[in-house]
N, C-alpha and C positions, 0 to 999 in steps of 0.2 A: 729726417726721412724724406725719399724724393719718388714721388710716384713715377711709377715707366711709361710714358706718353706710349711706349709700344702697347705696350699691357691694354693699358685704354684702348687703343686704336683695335687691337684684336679685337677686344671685349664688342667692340659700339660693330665693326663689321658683323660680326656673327650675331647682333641685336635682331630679334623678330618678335611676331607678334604672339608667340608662345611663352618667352623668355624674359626674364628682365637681368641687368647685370649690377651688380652691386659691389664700390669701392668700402675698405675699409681705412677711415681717414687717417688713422692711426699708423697701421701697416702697411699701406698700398698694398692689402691684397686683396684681387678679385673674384669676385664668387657668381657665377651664373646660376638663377634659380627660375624652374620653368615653372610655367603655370600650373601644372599636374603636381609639383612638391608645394607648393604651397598651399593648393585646396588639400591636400594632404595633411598637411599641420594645422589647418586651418578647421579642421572635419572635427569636431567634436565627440564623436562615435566611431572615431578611427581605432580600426583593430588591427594596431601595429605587427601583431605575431602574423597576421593574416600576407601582411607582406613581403616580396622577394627580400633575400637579407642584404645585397647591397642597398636597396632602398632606405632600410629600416635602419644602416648606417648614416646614412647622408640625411634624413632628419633632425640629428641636433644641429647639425650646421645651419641648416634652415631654417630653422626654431631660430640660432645666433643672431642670423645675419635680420632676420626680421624684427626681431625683439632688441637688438643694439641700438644704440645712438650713434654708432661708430660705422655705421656703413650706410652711406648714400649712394641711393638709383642713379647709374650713370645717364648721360642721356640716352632716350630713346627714339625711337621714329618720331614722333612730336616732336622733339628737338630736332632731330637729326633734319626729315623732313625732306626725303629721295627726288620726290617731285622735282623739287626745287633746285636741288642738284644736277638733274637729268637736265632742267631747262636752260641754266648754265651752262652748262657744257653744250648743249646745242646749240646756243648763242654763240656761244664762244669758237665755234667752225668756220675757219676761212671759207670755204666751198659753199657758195650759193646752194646749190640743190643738195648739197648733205644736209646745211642748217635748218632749212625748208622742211625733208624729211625729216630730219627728227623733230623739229619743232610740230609736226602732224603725226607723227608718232605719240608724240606724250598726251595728247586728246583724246577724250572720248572713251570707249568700252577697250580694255587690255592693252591700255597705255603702259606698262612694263614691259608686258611678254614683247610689242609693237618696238617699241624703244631697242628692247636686244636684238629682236630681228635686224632693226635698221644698221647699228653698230656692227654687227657681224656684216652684210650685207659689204657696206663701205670697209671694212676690215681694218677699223677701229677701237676696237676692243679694247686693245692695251693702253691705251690714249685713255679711254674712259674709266678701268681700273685707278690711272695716275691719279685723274681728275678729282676722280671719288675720294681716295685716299687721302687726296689734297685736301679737300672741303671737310672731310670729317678731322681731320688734323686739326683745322681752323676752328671746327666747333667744341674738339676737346681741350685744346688750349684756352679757349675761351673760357670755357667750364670748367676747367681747374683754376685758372685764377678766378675767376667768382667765386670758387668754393674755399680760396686761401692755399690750394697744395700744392708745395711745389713738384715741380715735374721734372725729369732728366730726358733728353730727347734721343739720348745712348740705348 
């Protein structure tokens, strides 16, 4: 079995800080579980009839993936680590005063929102999508061989 480097790669873009995504080493399948289904199964005095009925479906899976040995936390922002990417990528600008802005872009109070501004702005966007894509490539490659799985890059 060969895990989908795409698979990954969707999985860790759509990573927030509500969410965590979870391989199963066995079957490369991936399971995204938000923070709300896990205090969910995790609730002791959960009055599961109480809940909507898709919900109330999607907790054994939850229950699965928590409780296996077979499914490890892809990485997340801590691994991932946006900043660090963004500041890359800023470096990495031929253009004197683009690098400049964005490198005072990622400082200080609403260094994100500051960063897309700047990128829209210069009407580099798509450049910065590449980039990103690229960097998190490098980290899930990474992390599957660390973790022994092999990967298809199809």
């Amino acid at each position: 079995m060969k895990v989908s480097l795409q698979d990954v790669l969707d999985a860790m873009e759509l990573s927030s800080d509500e969410s965590t995504s979870y391989i199963n080493v066995k079957t490369g399948e991936i399971e995204m579980l938000t923070d709300e289904e896990v205090d969910l199964v995790e609730d002791e005095d959960l009055d599961e009839e109480a809940l909507a009925e898709w919900l109330r479906e999607r907790l054994p899976k939850v229950r699965e993936v928590l409780d296996s040995d077979d499914f490890l936390p892809l990485p997340g922002k801590f691994e991932i680590h946006e900043w660090k990417i963004m500041e890359r990528f800023s470096i990495s600008q031929t253009n004197d005063s683009v690098r400049h802005e964005l490198l005072d872009a990622i400082h200080g109070a609403g260094a994100f929102r500051n960063f897309r501004g700047a990128i829209r702005r210069h009407d580099i966007e798509d450049n910065w999508f590449t980039f990103r894509r690229s960097a998190l490539e490098e980290i899930a490659k990474e992390w599957l061989t660390a973790q022994d799985l092999p990967f298809s890059e199809s």
